[in-house]
N, C-alpha and C positions, 0 to 999 in steps of 0.2 A: 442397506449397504451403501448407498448412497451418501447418505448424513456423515459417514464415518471417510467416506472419500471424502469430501467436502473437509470436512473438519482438519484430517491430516493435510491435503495443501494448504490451509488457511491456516494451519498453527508452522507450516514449512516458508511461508509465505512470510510472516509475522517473523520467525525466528532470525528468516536471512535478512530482512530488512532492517532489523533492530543490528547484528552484528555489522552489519553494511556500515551505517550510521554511528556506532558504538569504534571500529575500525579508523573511518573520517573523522570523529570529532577526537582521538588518542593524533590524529593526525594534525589535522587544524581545524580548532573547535570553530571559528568563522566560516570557514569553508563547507561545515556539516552543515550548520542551520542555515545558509544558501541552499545547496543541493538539495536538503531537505525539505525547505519549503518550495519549491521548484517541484519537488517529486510529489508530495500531497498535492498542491495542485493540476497537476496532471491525473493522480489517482483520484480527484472529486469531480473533474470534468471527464473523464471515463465512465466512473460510474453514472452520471448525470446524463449521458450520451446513451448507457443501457438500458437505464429503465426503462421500461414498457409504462406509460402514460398513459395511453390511448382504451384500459380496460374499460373506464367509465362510458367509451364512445359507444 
């Protein structure tokens, strides 16, 4: 039950961020791929910040 929660935020996650982005760039398409790369790079330093690293120790 688990996998299926997982699944539905991450396709809830995935849907708002695309219409997020989809929204900005009908708005001003410069403005989206700023915010946008702004925002992945905060999402890859996150995840980079979660992982657990330390199993091998």
């Amino acid at each position: 039950m688990k996998i299926v929660y997982a699944l539905i935020v991450l396709l809830l996650f995935v849907v708002g961020f695309a219409s997020l982005f989809y929204g900005l760039y009908l708005f001003a398409p410069p403005l989206a791929y700023v915010i946008g790369g702004v925002l992945i790079l905060v999402v890859a330093y996150i995840l980079n910040e979660a992982y657990d690293n330390t199993e091998g120790r």
